[in-house]
N, C-alpha and C positions, 0 to 999 in steps of 0.2 A: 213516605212521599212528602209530607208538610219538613221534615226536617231536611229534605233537598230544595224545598220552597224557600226556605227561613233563611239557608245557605247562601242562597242564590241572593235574594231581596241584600245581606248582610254585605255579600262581594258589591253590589250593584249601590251600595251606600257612599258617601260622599268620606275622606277619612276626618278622623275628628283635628280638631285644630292644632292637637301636640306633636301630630305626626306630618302635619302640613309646616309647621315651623320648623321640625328636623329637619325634611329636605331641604326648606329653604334655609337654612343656618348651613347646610354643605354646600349648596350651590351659590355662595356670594362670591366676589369677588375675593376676597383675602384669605377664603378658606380656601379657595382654588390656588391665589399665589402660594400658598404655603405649601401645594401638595407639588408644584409645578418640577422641583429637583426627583421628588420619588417617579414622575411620571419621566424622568430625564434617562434618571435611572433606568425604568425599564424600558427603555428606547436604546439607552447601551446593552440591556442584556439579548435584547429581540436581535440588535443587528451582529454583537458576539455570536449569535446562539448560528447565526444566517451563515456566518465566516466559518464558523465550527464544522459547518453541514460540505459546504464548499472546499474547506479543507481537506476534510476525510474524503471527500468524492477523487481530488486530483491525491491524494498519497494511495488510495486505494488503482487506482487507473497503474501510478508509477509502480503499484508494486506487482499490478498483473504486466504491465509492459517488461519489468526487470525477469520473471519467471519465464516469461515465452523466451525475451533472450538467453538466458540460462539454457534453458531447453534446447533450443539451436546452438547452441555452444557447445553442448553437449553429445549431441549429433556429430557435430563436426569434428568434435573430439574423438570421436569412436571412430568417425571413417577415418580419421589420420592415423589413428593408433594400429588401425586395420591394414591399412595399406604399407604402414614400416613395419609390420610383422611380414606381410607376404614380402616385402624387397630386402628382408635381411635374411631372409632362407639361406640356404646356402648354394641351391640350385638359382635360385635368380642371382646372387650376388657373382656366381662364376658368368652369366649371361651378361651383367653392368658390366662387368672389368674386361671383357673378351676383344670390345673394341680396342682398351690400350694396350694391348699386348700379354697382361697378365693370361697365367695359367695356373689351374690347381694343381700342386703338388702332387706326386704317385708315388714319392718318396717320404723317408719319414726326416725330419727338421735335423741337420750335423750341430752336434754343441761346440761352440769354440770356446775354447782354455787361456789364460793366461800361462806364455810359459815365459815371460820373462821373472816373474814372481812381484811385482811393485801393486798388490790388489786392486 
C-alpha cells in the first residue's frame, strides 16, 4: 500500500529541470523549423495514403461492374447460340425457305460430268 503511495506522491511531483529544458529545447522555434519538411512529408504520405484507398474503391467497383457485364453477355450469348441451333434444324430451315418457293429434295443430288475434257 505505501509503495502505491510513494508511486502516486512521485507521478504527482513537479519534473526535475533536465527534463523541463528537453521539452523546451523541442518546442522552440528552430527546432520546429527544422522539422517543418518531415511534418510536409507526412502530409504527402496521409494524402497518397487517402488517394491509394479512393483508388482501389473506384478500380474495385470497375471490376465488379465489368463481371456483371460479362455475365449478361454471356446470357445472351447462350440464348443466341440456342436459338441458331433450333433455326438450323433442318425441320425449321424447310419452314424458313417454304415462303420462296424452295422444296426439300425426295430425290438423291444428279452429278454433272465434264465431257468436253478441258478439267
Amino acid at each position: 500500500m505505501q509503495e502505491q503511495e510513494t508511486q502516486k506522491e512521485q507521478d504527482l511531483k513537479p519534473e526535475p529541470p533536465a527534463m523541463q529544458a528537453n521539452w523546451k529545447r523541442w518546442l522552440n522555434y528552430q527546432s520546429i523549423v527544422k522539422q517543418v519538411p518531415f511534418f510536409l512529408f507526412l502530409a504527402l504520405l496521409a494524402v497518397m495514403y487517402i488517394f491509394n484507398g479512393h483508388y482501389a474503391d473506384n478500380t474495385i467497383r470497375k471490376i465488379n461492374r465489368t463481371a456483371k457485364e460479362v455475365k449478361e453477355l454471356k446470357y445472351e450469348y447462350i440464348a443466341v447460340k440456342s436459338k441458331v441451333m433450333y433455326q438450323s434444324k433442318q425441320s425449321e430451315l424447310v419452314k424458313a425457305v417454304e415462303p420462296l418457293g424452295l422444296k426439300e429434295l425426295v430425290q438423291s443430288p444428279v452429278v454433272l460430268k465434264d465431257t468436253t475434257g478441258n478439267n
